[in-house]
Backbone as JSON, one array per atom type, in Angstrom:
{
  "sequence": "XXXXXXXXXXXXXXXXXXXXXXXXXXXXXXXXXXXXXXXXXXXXXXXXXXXXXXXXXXXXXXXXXXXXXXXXXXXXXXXXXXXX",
  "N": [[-85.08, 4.6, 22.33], [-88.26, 4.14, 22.52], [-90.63, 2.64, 20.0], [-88.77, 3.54, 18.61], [-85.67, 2.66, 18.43], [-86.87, 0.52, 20.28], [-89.03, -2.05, 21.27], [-92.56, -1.43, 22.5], [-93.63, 1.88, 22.09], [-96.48, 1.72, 21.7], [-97.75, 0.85, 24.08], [-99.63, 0.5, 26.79], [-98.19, 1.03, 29.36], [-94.91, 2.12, 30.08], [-91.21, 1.6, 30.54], [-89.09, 4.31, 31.83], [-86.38, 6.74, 31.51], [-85.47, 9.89, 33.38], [-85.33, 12.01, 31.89], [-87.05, 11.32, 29.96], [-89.83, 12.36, 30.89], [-91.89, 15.01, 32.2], [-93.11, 17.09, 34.56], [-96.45, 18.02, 35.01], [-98.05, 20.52, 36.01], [-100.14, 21.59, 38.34], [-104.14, 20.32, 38.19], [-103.87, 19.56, 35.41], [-104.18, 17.78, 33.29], [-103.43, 14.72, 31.54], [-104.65, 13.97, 29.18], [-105.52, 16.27, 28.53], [-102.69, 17.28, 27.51], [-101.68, 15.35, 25.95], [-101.34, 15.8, 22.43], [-99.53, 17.44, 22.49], [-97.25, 16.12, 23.36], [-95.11, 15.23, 21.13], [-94.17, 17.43, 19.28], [-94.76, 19.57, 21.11], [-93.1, 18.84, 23.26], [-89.93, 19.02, 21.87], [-89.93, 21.43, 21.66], [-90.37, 22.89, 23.93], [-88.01, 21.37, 25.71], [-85.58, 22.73, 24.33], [-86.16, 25.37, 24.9], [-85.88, 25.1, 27.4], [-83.37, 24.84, 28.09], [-82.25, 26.26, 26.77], [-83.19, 29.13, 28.88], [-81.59, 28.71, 30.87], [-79.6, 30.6, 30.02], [-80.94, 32.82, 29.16], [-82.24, 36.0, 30.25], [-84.43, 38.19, 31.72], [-86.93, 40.25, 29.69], [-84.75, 39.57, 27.59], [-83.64, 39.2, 23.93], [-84.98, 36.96, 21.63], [-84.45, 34.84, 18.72], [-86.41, 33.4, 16.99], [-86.42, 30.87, 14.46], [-88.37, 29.9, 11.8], [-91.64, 29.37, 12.03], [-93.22, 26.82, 11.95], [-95.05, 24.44, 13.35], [-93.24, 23.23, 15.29], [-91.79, 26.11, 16.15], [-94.07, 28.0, 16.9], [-95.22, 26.65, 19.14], [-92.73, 27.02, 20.76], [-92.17, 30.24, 20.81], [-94.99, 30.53, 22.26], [-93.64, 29.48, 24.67], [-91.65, 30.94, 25.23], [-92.53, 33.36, 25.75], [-93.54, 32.78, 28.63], [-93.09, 33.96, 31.71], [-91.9, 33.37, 34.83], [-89.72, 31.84, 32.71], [-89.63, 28.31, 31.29], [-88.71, 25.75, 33.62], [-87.95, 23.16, 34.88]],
  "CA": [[-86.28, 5.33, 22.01], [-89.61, 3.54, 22.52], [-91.17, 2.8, 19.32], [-87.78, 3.05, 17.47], [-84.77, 1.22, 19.3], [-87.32, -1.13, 21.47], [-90.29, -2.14, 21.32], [-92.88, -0.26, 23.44], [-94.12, 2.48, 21.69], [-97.6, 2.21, 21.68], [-97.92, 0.02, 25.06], [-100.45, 1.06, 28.13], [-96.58, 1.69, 30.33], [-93.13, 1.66, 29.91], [-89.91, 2.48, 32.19], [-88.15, 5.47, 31.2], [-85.79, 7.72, 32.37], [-85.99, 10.81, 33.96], [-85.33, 12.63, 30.51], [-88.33, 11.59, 29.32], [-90.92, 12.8, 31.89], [-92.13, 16.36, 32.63], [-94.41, 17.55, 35.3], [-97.46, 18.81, 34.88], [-98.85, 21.77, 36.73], [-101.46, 20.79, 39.16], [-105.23, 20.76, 37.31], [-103.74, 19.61, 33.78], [-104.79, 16.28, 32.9], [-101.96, 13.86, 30.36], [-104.89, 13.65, 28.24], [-104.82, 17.5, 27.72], [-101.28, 17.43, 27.49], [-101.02, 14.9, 25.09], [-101.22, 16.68, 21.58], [-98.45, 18.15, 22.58], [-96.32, 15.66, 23.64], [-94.18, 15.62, 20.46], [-93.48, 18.91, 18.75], [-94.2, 20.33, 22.28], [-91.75, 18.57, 24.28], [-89.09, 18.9, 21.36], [-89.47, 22.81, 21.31], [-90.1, 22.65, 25.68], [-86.6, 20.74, 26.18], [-85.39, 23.64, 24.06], [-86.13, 26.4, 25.38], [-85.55, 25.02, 29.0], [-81.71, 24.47, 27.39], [-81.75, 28.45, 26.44], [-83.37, 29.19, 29.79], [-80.12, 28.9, 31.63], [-78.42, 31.59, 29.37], [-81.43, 34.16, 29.13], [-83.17, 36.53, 31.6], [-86.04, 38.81, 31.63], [-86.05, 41.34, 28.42], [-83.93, 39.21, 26.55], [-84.59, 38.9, 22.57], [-84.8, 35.61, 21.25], [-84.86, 34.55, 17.42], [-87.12, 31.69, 16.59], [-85.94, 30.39, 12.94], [-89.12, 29.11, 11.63], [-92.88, 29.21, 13.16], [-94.13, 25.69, 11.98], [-95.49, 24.25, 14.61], [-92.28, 23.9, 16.58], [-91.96, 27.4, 16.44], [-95.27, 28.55, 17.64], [-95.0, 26.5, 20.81], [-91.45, 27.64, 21.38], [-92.64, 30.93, 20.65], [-95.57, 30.86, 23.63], [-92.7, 28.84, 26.15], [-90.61, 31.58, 25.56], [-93.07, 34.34, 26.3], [-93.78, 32.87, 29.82], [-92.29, 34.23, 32.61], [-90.38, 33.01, 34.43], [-89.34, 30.94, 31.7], [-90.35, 26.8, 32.47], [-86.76, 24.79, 34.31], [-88.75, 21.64, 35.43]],
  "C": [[-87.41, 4.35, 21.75], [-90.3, 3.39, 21.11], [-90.19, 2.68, 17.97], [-86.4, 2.5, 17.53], [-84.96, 0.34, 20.0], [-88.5, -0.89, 20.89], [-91.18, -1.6, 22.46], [-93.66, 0.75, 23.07], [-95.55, 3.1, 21.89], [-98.39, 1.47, 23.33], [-98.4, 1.14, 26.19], [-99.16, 1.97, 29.19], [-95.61, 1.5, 29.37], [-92.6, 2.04, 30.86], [-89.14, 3.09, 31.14], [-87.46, 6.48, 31.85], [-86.72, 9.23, 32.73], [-86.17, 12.56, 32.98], [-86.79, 12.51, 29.93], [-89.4, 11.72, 30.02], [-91.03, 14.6, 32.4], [-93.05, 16.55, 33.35], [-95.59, 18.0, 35.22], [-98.04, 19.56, 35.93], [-100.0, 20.8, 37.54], [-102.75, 21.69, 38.4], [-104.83, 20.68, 36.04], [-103.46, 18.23, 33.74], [-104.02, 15.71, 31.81], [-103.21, 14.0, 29.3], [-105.15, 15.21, 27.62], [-104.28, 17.73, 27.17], [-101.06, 16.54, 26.11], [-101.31, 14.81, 23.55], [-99.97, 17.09, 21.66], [-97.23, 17.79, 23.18], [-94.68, 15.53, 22.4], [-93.41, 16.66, 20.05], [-93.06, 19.37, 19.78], [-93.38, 19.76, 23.35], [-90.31, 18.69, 23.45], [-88.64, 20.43, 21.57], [-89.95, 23.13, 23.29], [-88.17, 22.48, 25.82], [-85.62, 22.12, 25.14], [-85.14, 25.04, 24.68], [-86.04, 26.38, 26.86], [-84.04, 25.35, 28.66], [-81.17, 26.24, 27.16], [-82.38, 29.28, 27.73], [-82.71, 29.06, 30.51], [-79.46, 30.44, 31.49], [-79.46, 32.91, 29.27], [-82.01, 34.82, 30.16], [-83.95, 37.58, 30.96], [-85.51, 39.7, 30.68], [-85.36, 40.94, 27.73], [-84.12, 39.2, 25.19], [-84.0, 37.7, 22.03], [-85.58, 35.63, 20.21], [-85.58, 32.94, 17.22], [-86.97, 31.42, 14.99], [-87.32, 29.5, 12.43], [-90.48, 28.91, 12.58], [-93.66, 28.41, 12.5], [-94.93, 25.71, 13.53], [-94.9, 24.02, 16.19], [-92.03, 25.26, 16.96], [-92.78, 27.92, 16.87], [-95.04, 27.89, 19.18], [-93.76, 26.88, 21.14], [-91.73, 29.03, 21.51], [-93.65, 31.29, 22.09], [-94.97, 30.41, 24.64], [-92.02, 30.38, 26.24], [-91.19, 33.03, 25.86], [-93.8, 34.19, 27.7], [-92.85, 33.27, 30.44], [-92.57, 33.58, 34.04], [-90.29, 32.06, 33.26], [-89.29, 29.26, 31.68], [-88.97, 26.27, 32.37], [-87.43, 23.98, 34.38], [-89.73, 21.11, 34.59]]
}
């Protein structure tokens, strides 16, 4: 982990797997995006993970609407639900 098993962290690049990279939509700019690289990639990788097991109409409990919860909360009211 960048920042806390290597050094790296705060550096212009790094090399990282394919775990840690997500696509962005075409027309959404990293510096948009990035606010929401923590919480929202913790509660993202989440609800991609329960995105296997649910389908349309399903009801899903969110334990908690800090701020992980709110963005899990609007992932999990898109449809289809985000895989990639």
């Amino acid at each position: 982990m960048p920042g806390f098993t290597a050094d790296g962290g705060f550096a212009e690049y790094m090399v990282t797997s394919e775990r840690g990279v997500v696509r962005l939509p075409a027309g959404v700019s990293p510096a948009d995006m990035a606010p929401h690289a923590d919480a929202g990639l913790a509660a993202y990788r989440a609800v991609k993970k329960a995105a296997d097991t649910l389908g349309v109409g399903d009801s899903v409990v969110v334990l908690g609407a800090g701020g992980l919860g709110h963005v899990a909360i609007q992932l999990l009211s898109t449809s289809p639900p985000p895989t990639s």
